[in-house]
C-alpha positions in Angstrom: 3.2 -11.4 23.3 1.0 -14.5 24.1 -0.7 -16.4 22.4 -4.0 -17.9 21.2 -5.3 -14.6 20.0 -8.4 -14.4 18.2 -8.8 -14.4 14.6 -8.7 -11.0 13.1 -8.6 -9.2 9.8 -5.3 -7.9 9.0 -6.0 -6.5 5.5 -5.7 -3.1 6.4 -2.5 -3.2 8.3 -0.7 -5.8 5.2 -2.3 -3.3 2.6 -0.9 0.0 4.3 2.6 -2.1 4.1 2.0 -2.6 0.5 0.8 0.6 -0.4 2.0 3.0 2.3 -0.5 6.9 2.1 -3.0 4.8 -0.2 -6.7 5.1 1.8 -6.8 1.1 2.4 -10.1 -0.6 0.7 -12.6 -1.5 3.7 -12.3 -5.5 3.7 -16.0 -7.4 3.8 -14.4 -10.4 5.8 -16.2 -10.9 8.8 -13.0 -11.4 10.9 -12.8 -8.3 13.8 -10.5 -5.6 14.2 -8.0 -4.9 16.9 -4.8 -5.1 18.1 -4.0 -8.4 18.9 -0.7 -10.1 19.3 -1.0 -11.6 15.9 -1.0 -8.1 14.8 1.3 -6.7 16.6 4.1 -9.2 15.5 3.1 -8.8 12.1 3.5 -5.0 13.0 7.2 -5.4 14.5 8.1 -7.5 11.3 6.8 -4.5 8.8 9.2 -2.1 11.1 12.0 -3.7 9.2 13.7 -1.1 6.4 17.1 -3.5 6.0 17.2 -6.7 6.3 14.7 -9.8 8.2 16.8 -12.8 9.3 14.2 -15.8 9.8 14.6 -19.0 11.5 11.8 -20.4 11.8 10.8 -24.4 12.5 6.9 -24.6 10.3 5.8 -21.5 8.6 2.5 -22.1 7.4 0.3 -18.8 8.5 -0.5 -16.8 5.4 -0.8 -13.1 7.0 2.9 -14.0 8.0 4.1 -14.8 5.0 2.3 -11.7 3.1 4.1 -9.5 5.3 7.9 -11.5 4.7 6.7 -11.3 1.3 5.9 -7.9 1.0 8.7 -6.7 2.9 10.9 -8.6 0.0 9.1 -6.5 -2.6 9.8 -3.3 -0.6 13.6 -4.3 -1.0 14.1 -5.5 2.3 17.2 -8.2 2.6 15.4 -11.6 3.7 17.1 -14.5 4.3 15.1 -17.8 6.1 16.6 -20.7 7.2 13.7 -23.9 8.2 13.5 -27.4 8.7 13.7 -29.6 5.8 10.9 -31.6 7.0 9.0 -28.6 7.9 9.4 -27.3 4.5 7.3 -29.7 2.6 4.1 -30.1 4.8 0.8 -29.5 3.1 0.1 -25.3 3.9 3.6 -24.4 4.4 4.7 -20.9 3.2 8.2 -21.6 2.5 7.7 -22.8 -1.2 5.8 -19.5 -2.3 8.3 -17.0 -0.3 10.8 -19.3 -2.7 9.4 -18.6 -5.5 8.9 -15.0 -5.0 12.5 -15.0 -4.7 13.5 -15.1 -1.5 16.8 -16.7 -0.1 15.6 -20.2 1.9 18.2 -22.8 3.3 17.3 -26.1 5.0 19.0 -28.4 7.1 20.3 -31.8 5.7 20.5 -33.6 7.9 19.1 -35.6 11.2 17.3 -33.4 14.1 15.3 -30.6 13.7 16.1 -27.0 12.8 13.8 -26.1 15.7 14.7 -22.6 15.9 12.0 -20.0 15.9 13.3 -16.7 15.9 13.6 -13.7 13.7 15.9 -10.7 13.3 14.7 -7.2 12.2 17.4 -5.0 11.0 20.3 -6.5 12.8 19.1 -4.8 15.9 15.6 -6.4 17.0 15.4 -9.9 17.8 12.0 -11.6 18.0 11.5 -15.1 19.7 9.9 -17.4 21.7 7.9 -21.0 21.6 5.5 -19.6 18.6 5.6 -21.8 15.1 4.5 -19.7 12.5 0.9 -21.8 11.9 -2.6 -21.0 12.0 -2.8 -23.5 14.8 -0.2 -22.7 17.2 -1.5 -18.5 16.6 -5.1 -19.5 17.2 -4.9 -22.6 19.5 -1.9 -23.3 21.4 -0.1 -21.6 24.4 2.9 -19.8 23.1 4.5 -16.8 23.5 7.1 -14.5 21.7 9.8 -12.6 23.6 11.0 -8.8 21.9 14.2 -7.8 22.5 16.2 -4.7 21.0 19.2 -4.9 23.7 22.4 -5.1 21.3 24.2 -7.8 24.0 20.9 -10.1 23.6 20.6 -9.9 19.8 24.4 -10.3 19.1 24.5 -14.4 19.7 21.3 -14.8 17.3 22.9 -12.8 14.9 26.1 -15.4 15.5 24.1 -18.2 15.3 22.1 -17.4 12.3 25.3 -16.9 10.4 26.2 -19.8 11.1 23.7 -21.9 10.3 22.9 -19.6 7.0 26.6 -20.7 6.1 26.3 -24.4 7.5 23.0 -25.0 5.2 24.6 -23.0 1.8 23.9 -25.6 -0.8 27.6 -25.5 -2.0 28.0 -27.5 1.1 26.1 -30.2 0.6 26.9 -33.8 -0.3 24.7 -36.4 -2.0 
């Protein structure tokens, strides 16, 4: 996938997820339709049925996090890992995932957590240069890499273990 993409409406797609074989409410934005590769990652996140393993460096793009968050609600395991820093800019996401109950570690220490990659099911790993913000989506040159090939996946399922275990609050010292 590539990005910038255009601005689109992706009401119908996020309310399908929430309400799957409910006729979705026509949405009066004046956004446009289509497949685009915004929609299409939100698509390949909403394939998940088990589990989302996120690490992800800024995460400030609504229509991504109302499909993290409904995928939480639907009873999918998610677990996201971010930058500390990252965390607490004005628009970020990561507070109201949070508070919706969602699992969310952060470094504590120097450097960046600059990771920006996501696991669907243990089996499909999505990654690339893409932050998850309304300016890298709609402004910058990015892209995003899908893979399902077991061998690929395998060391990001390694290193998100790690660093899910590395951040665990227990570990911390003040």
């Amino acid at each position: 996938l590539f990005f910038p993409c255009r601005p689109c409406c992706l009401e119908a797609l996020l309310a399908e997820a929430a309400a799957p074989g409910e006729p979705a409410r026509p949405c009066p934005c004046p956004l446009p339709r289509g497949d685009t590769s915004l929609s299409r990652l939100v698509r390949l996140l909403l394939s998940a049925r088990r589990s989302l393993d996120l690490c992800i460096f800024s995460f400030s793009c609504p229509q991504l996090a109302r499909a993290v968050h409904l995928l939480h609600r639907r009873g999918v395991r998610v677990r996201l890992v971010t930058d500390a820093q990252c965390m607490g800019l004005q628009g970020s996401q990561i507070g109201r995932l949070r508070q919706a109950g969602i699992q969310v570690r952060h470094d504590q220490h120097s450097g960046f957590m600059h990771h920006k990659f996501a696991i669907v099911d243990q089996r499909m790993l999505i990654t690339g240069s893409l932050n998850w913000t309304i300016q890298a989506i709609q402004s910058n040159r990015e892209n995003v890499l899908v893979v399902d090939d077991a061998e690929c996946v395998k060391p990001f399922l390694d290193e998100f273990e790690k660093i899910w275990e590395e951040y665990n609050p227990a570990h911390y010292s003040f």
